[in-house]
C-alpha positions as CSV (number, residue, x, y, z in Angstrom):
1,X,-98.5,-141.2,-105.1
2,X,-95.7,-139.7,-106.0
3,X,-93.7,-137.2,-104.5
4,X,-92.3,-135.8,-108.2
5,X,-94.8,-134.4,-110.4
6,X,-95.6,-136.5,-113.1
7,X,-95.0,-134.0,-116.7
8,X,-99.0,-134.4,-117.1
9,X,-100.0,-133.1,-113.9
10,X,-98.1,-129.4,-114.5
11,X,-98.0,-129.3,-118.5
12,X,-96.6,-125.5,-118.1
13,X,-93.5,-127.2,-115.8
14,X,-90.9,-129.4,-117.4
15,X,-90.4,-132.1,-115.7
16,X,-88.1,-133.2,-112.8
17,X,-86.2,-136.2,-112.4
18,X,-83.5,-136.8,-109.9
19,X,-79.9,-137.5,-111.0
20,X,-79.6,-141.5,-111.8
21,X,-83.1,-141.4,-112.6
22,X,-84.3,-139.5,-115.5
23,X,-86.2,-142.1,-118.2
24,X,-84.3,-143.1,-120.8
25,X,-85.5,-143.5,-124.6
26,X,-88.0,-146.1,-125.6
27,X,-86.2,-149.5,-126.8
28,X,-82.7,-149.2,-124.8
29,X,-81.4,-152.2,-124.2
30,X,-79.2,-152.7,-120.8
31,X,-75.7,-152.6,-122.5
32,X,-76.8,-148.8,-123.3
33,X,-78.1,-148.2,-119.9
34,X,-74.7,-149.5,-118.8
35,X,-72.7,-147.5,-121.0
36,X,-74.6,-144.0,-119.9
37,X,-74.0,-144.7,-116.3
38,X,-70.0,-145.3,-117.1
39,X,-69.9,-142.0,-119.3
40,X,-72.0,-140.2,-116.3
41,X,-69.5,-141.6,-113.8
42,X,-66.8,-140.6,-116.4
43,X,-68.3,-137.1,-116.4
44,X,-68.8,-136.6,-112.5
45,X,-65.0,-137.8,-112.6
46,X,-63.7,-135.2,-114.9
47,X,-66.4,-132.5,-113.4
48,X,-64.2,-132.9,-110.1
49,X,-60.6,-132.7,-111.8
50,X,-61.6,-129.5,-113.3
51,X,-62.2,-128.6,-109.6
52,X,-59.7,-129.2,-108.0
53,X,-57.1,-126.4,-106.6
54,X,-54.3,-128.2,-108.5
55,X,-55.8,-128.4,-112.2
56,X,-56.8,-124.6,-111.6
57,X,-53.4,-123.7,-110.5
58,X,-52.0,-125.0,-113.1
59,X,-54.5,-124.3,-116.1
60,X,-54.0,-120.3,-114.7
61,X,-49.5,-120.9,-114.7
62,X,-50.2,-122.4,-118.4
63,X,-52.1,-119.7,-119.4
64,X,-50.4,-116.7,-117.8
65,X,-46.8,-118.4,-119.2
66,X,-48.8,-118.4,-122.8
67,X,-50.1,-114.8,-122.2
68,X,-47.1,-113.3,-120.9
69,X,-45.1,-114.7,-123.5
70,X,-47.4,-113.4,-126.5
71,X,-47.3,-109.8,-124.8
72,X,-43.5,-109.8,-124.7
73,X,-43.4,-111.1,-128.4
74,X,-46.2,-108.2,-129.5
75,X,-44.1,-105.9,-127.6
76,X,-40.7,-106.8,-129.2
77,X,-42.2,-106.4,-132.8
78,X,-42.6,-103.0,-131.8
79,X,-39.1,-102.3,-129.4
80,X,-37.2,-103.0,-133.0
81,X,-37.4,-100.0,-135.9
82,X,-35.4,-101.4,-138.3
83,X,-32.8,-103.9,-137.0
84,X,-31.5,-104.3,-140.4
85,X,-29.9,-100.7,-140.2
86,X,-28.8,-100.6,-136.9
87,X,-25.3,-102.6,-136.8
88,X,-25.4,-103.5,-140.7
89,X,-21.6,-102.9,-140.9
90,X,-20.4,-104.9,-137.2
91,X,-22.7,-107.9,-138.3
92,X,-24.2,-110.2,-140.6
93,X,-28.1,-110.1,-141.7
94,X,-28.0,-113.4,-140.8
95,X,-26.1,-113.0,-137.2
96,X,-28.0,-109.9,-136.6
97,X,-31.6,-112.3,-137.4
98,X,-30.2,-114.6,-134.6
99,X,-29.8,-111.6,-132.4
100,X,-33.1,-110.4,-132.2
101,X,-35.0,-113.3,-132.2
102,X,-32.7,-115.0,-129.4
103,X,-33.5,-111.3,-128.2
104,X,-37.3,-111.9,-128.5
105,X,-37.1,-115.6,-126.7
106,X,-35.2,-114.4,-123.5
107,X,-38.0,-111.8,-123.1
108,X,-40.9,-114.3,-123.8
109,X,-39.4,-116.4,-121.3
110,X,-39.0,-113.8,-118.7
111,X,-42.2,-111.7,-119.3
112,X,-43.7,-115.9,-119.3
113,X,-42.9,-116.5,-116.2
114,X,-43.7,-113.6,-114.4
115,X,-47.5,-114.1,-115.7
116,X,-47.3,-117.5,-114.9
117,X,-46.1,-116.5,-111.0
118,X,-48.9,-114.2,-110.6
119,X,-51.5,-116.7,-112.2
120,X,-50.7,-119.5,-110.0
121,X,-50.6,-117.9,-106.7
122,X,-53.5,-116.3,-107.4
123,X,-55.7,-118.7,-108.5
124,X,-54.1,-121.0,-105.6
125,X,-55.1,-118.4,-103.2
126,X,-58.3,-117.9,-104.3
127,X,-59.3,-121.9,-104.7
128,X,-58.4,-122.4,-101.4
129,X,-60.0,-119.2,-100.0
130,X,-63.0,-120.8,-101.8
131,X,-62.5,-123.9,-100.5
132,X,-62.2,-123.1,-96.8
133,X,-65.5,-120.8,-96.7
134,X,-67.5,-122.6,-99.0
135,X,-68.5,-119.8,-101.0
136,X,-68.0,-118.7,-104.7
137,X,-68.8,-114.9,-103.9
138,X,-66.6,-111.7,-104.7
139,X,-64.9,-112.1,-101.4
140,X,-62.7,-114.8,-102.6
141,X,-61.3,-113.1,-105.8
142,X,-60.8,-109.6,-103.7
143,X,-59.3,-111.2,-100.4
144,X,-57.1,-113.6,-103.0
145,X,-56.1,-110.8,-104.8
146,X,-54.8,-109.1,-101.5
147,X,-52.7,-112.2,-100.3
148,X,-51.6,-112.9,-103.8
149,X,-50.3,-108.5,-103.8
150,X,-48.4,-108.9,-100.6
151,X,-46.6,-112.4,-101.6
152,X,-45.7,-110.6,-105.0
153,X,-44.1,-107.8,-102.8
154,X,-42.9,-109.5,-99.9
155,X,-39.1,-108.3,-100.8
156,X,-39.8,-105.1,-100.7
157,X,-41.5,-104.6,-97.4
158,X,-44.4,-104.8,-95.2
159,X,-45.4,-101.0,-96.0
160,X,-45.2,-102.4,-100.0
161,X,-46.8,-105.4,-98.8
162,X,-49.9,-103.8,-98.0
163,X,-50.1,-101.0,-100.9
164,X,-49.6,-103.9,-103.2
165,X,-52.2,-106.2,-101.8
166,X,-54.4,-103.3,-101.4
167,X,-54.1,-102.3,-105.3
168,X,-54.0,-106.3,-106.6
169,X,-57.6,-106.6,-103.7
170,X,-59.0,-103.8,-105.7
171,X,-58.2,-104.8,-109.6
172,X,-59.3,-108.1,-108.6
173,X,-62.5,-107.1,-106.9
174,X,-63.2,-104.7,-110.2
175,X,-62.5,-107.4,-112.7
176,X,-64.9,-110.3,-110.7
177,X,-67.6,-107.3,-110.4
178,X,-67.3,-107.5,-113.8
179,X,-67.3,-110.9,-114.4
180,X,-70.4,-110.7,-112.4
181,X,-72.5,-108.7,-113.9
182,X,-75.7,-109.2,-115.6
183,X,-75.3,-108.9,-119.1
184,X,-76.7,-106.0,-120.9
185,X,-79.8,-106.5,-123.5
């Protein structure tokens, strides 16, 4: 007897099969078999890269460097009314060009790498506050969100310290409620 249902047994339940074991198609020949248990090892492989604290710390510093960078660029579009007429008779159209966009790139840096900070410690925070309770719960993005807050004001104070973990704990908790939530239908 077996201690899986056989798909016959329950027609309403789909069957289960545990993982290594699930039938394969009729007429596979053992090359095939071989090659699906090398891409499933391949998968399990990449499964745990994607994991891992350091591919999240640095997938959130990419992407915070990427977003901070296009939010300084959106907002420089707009910090310019015409830059044609402002110094058209000290400089050049062309110098004046050169200007605004080296302008542009020093703020894209700068606003790039602020995101970046804050999107690395705090996803470095919270991975390893996942890691060391074994949970993927709320708790981890609010109490990340508070050490990631007071290492973001650390120069400024203990008392800042606390107000700015306190307010980065709350946005954070908001945001994974959010996250969280059933959808609505």
């Amino acid at each position: 007897m077996s201690l899986i249902p056989l798909p016959s047994a329950t027609p309403l339940l789909p069957p289960v099969y545990l993982p290594g074991q699930e039938p394969l198609p009729p007429g596979t020949t053992d090359w095939e078999k071989a090659e699906m248990q090398t891409a499933l090892r391949y998968q399990r492989y990449m499964t745990m890269a994607a994991e891992s604290c350091p591919f999240k710390v640095g997938l959130a510093g990419v992407g915070g460097f990427a977003l901070g960078g296009f939010f300084s660029l959106m907002s420089a579009t707009f910090a310019y009314e015409d830059p044609l007429s402002r110094a058209s008779t000290q400089m050049s159209t062309r110098a004046q060009t050169m200007f605004v966009f080296k302008e542009m790139g020093r703020g894209m840096w700068s606003s790039g790498k602020g995101f970046a900070k804050v999107g690395a410690i705090y996803s470095g925070v919270e991975c390893c506050i996942e890691g060391y309770r074994a949970k993927n719960d709320i708790y981890n993005g609010v109490a990340g969100g508070f050490f990631t807050g007071a290492i973001l004001a650390r120069n400024a104070g203990p008392v800042a310290m606390l107000g700015g973990g306190a307010a980065f704990a709350v946005f954070s908790g908001a945001i994974d409620m959010y996250m969280r939530s059933a959808p609505s239908e």
